[in-house]
N, C-alpha and C positions, 0 to 999 in steps of 0.2 A: 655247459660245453667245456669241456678238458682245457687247458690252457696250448695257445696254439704256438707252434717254435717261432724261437727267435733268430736262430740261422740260417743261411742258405740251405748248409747241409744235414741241417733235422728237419728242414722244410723238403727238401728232396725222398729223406728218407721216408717220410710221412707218406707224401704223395706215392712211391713205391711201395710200401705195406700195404696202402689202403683199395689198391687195384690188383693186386699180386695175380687174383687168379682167372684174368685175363687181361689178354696182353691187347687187344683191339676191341672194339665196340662200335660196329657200324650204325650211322643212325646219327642227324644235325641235330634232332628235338630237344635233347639236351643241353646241348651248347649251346642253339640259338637261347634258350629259355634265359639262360644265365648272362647270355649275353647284353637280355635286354634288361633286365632286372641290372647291371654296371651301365646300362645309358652309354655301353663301348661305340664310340661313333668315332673318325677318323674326317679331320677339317681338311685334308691336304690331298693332291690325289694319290691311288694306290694302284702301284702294280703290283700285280700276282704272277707266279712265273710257276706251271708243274710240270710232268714230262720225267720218264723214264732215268736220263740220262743228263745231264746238262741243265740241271736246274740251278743248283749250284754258283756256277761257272757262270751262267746269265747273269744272276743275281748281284755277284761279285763286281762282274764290270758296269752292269749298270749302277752301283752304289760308286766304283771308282771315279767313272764319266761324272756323276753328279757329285759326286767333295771337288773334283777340283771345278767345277765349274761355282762353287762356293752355296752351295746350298745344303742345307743340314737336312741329315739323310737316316731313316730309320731303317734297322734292315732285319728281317727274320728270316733264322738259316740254320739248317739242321743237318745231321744230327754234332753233337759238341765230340772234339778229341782228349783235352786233355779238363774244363771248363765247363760247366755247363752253363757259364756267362759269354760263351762263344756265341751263343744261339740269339744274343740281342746284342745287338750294334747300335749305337747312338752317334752320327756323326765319326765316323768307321772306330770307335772305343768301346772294349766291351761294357757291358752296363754295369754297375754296382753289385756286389751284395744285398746291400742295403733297400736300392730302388726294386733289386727281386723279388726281395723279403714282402715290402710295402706292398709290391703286385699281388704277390699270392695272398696275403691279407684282404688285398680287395677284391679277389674272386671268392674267397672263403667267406666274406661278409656278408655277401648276399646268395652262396649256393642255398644255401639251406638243406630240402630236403632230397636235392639232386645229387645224383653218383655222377661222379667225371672221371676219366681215367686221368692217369698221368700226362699224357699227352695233349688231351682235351684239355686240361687244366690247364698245366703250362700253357699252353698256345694263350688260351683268356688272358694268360697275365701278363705273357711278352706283349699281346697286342695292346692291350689295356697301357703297360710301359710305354709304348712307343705314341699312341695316341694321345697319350698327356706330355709327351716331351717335347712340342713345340717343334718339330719335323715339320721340312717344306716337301718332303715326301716319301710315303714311306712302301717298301720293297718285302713282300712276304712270300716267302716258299714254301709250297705246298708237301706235305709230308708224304701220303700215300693214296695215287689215284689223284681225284680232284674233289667230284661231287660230294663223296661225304666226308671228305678229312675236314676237322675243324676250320683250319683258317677259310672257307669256304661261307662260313658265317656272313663273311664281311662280302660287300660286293667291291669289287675291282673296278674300276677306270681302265685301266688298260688290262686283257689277261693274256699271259703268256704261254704257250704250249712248246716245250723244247722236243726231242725226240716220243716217239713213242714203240715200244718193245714189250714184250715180254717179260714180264716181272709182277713177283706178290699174284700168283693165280689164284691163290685160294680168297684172296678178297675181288680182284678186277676182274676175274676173266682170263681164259687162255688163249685168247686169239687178239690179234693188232686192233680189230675191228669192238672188241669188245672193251678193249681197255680205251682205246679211242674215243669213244664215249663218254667213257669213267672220266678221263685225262677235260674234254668238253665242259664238264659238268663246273666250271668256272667263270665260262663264258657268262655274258648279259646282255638283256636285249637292250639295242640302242648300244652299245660299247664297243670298242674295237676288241677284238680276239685275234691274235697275232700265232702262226702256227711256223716252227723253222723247220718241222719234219720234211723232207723233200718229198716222203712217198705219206699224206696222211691219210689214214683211215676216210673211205669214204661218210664212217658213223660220225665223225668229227666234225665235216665237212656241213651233215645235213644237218644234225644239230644245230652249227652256227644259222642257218638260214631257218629251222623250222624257230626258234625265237628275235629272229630280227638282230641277230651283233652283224660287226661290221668284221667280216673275215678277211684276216690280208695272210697271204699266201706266199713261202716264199716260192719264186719262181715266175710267179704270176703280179704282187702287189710288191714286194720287196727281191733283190738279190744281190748280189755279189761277183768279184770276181778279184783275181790277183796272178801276179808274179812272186821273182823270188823275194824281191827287195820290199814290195808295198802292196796294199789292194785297195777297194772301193765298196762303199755300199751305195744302191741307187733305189729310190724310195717310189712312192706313187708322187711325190712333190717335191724330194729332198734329194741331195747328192752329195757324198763325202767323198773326195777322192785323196790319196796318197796316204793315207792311211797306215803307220804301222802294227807291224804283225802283235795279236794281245802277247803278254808277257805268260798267261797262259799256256803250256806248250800242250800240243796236240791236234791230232786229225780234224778235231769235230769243231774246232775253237772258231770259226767262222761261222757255223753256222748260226752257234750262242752270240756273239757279239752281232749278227747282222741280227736276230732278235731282238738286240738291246737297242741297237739303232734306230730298228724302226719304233720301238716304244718311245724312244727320244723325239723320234719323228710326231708319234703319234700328240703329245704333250708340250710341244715347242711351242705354244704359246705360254703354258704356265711356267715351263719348266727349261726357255732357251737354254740350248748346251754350244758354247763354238766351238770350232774347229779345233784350236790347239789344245784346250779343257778335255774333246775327245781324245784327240792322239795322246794327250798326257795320262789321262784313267786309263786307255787299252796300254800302256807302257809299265806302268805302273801296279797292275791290277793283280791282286795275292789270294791263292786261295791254298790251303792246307792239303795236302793229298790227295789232288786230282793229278796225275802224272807230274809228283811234284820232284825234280831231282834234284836231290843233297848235294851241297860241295864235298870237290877231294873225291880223292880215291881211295878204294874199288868205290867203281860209280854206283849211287844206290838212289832208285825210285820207288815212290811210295805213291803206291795209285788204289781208291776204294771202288774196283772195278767188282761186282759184285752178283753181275748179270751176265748172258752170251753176247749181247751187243756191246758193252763196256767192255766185255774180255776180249772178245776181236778188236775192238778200239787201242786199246791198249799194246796189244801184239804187234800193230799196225806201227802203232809208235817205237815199239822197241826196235823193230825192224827198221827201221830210220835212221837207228843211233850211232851204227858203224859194228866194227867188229870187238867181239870182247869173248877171253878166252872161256871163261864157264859163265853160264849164269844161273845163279841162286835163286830162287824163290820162297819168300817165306810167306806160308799162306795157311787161310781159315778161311770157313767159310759156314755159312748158316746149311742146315739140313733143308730146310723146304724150297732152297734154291735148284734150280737146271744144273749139278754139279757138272756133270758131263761135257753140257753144251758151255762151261765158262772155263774147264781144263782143256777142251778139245784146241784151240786155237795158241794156245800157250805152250803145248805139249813138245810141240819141236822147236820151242826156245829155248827151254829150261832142261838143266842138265842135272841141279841137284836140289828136289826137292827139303824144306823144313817144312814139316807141317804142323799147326798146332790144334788146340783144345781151345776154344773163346770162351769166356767169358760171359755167358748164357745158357739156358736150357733150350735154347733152336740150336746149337751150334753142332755140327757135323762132328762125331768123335774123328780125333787127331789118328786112330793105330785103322780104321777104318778106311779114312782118307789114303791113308799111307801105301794100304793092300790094294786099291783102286789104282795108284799111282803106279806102283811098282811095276805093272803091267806094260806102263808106258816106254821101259827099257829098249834102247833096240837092239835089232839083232847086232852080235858082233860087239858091241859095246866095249872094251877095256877096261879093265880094273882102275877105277879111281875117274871113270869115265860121267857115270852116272848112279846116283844115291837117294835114296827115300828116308826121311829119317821123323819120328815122331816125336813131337814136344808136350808140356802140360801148358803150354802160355806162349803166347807170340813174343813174349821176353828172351824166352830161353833159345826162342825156334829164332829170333837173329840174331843173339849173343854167337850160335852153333857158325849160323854162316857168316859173318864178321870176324868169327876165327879162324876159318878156311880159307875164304875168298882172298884172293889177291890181288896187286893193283891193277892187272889188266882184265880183271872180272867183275860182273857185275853183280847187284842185289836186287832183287824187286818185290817188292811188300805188297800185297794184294789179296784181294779175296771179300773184305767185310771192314765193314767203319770198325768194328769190332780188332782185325787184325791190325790197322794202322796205326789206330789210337792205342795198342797193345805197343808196338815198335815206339811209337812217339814218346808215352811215360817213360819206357826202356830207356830210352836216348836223353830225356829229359834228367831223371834219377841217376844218370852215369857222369853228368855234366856236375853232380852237384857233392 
C-alpha cells in the first residue's frame, strides 16, 4: 500500500483524484460495510435533521440551545466555505487538522477493498471524530435526500425533517411527493420523526406510520406563534413562551427553531434545556451565509439560496429590508438546477446583474447566464438603469459591484455554496 498523506490537504486531495469520475453514488452497502468493520457506534443520543431548505439553520440552533445549556456538542454540517474543518464542530470549535487526519486514517484502515466516494468517506470519518470525542450529543445533517445519503448509516433518536421542495431531481424525484419520501428515508421505527414542513408530502406522512416512528407534525403535535417583539413554541407536553426572535434572520427561521424545540422537547429527559439557555442559543446562534448581512455600507447579503423555494425565500426577505437605491447581485449557479424558477422571483429586485463562472464542471457558464438575464431588462429602462455583465470567478463578479454600488445600494450574493464561498475567500484575501 502507497504511503498514505500526512495532511489535511493531501488527504483531501486524495480523496478527490480517487472518485473524480463520479460525483455521487447512490446505494448505503458500502458505507454500512465500512462502517461496521470501524465498530462507528454513537453512546450519546443523535439527531438527524434533512430537508430541502433549512437544515442548516436547525442544526445551528439546536447546537447553540445545547452549549449554552453546558453540554458538549458534536455537530456535522455541510457543505465547508472557506474550511473544510467547518463541517466538524466539537463543542462549537472546528476540529483539528490533526483529529481529521487520524479520522481519515481510521476509515482508510479498515476500507480495504471498498470504493467510497469523497463524501461517503468524509462523512465515516467526521462521524467516527465526533463518536470518539466524548459528546453528550451529537447533531448530523443530512447531505442529499435522506435514505441513501451516508450519514443515514447511523440510526437517529430523534430525526428531523425541515422543508421539503424541489431539488437534486436527478437523484430524489421531481415531485414533493417523491422527494418526501426520499427526505422520510431517516425515520425509525419506535423514534420520534419530527417534520416542520407545514404542507408535508402525504408519502412522508405514510411512511412514518407504515414503520411504527412517532410522527409529530407541526400544526398538529408542535407549533408556534408570535408578535413583533417575541413568540412561543407550544409542544405536545412543553411550552416556551416569550421567546426571542433567533439571531438568524429570515422568513422561514421559525419554523427551523420550533423543530429544534420540539427535538428538545423530545430529549428533555437526557438532554434538559431551560428557559434562559433557550432564549440565550436563539440569541446568539451564527450560521455563515444563510441571509447573512455584512456590516456598513452598501448593505450586502450573502444567501446560498440555490433552489425556487430558497430563491422566493430570499426575495421575501429582501423585500423586508426597506428601500435601497440599486440592487446588485452577484450570482452563480449550478447547470442542473430549475435556473428559471430561482431567477424568476428575484428578477424584479435586481437592477444590475454580476454573473460569474464557479468553480466546477455542474456550474452554469457565466456569458450564458448573462444572455438569459439580459432579457430580464424592462421596457423603458434608462441608461445606467440596468446591466448584465459576465465574470470568470465570483471574485471578480463582486469586486465589479463593490465598485459600483453605493451607500444607498445594496449587494446580494447568491445562487450556489459555490458563489458565496467564491465572495467569502474574496473578502477574506482582501482583509489580509
Amino acid at each position: 500500500m502507497s504511503t498514505l498523506p500526512t495532511t489535511l490537504p493531501d488527504w483531501l486531495a486524495l480523496l478527490e483524484s480517487r472518485h473524480a469520475e463520479t460525483h455521487i453514488d447512490m446505494g448505503l452497502d458500502r458505507v454500512r460495510t465500512v462502517k461496521e468493520r470501524m465498530q462507528l457506534a454513537f453512546s450519546c443520543p443523535v439527531i438527524m435533521v434533512a430537508g430541502t431548505n433549512g437544515k442548516g439553520s436547525t442544526c445551528a440552533m439546536l447546537e447553540a440551545m445545547l452549549l449554552q445549556s453546558g453540554y458538549r456538542v458534536g455537530l456535522y454540517i455541510k457543505p465547508h466555505f472557506l474550511d473544510f474543518n467547518e463541517r466538524a464542530r466539537i463543542n462549537g470549535e472546528m476540529a483539528s487538522n490533526e483529529a481529521l487526519v487520524e479520522a481519515f486514517n481510521a476509515v482508510e484502515a479498515v476500507r480495504g477493498e471498498v470504493s467510497l466516494t469523497y463524501f461517503e468517506f468524509t462523512t465515516l470519518a467526521i462521524m467516527h471524530l465526533l463518536s470518539k470525542a466524548g459528546v453528550d450529543v451529537a447533531i448530523l445533517e443530512v447531505g442529499l435526500g435522506g435514505r441513501l445519503d451516508a450519514v443515514n448509516v447511523v440510526d437517529a433518536d430523534v430525526a428531523i425533517v425541515t422543508s421539503i421542495d424541489i431539488d437534486h431531481t436527478a437523484y430524489l424525484g421531481d415531485t414533493r411527493e417523491e422527494i418526501g419520501f426520499e427526505k422520510a428515508g431517516i425515520f425509525r421505527p419506535g423514534k420520534v420523526a419530527i417534520c416542520s414542513d407545514p404542507v408535508p408530502p402525504s408519502t412522508l406522512i405514510q411512511h412514518a406510520e407504515d414503520i411504527g416512528a412517532d410522527l409529530w407534525l407541526l400544526g398538529r403535535d408542535f407549533n408556534y406563534q408570535g408578535d413583533q417583539q417575541q413568540w412561543s413554541y407550544g409542544g405536545r407536553s412543553q411550552r416556551r413562551n416569550s421567546l426571542a426572535y433567533p439571531a438568524l434572520r429570515g422568513a422561514n427561521q421559525l419554523l427551523n427553531a420550533s423543530a429544534a424545540l420540539a427535538a428538545l422537547e423530545v430529549l428533555r429527559m437526557q438532554l434538559p434545556c431551560g428557559a434562559q439557555e433557550v432564549r440565550a442559543g436563539l440569541a446568539m446562534v451564527e450560521l455563515p451565509g444563510r441571509f447573512q448581512v455584512l456590516p456598513g455600507r452598501p448593505t450586502q447579503v450573502l444567501d446560498v439560496a440555490h433552489n425556487p423555494h430558497a430563491a422566493a425565500t430570499l426575495a421575501q426577505n429582501l423585500g423586508n429590508m426597506g428601500f435601497h437605491r440599486y440592487t446588485y447581485a452577484v450570482f452563480g449557479i449550478m447547470e442542473d438546477k430549475d435556473i428559471d424558477a430561482v431567477i424568476a422571483p428575484m428578477a424584479g429586485l435586481v437592477d444590475h446583474w454580476c454573473v460569474a463562472d464557479l468553480d466546477s464542471p455542474r456550474s452554469a457558464k457565466a456569458a450564458e447566464l448573462a444572455q438569459k438575464l439580459a432579457a430580464l431588462k424592462p421596457a423603458g429602462a434608462k441608461e445606467g438603469d440596468f446591466s448584465v455583465t459576465a465574470f470568470a470567478n465570483p471574485g471578480d463578479a463582486y469586486a465589479n459591484a463593490l465598485g459600483r454600488a453605493e451607500e444607498n445600494d445594496r449587494i446580494v450574493v447568491f445562487g450556489s455554496f459555490y458563489t458565496v464561498a467564491g465572495v467569502m475567500a474574496a473578502r477574506k484575501n482582501s482583509l489580509h
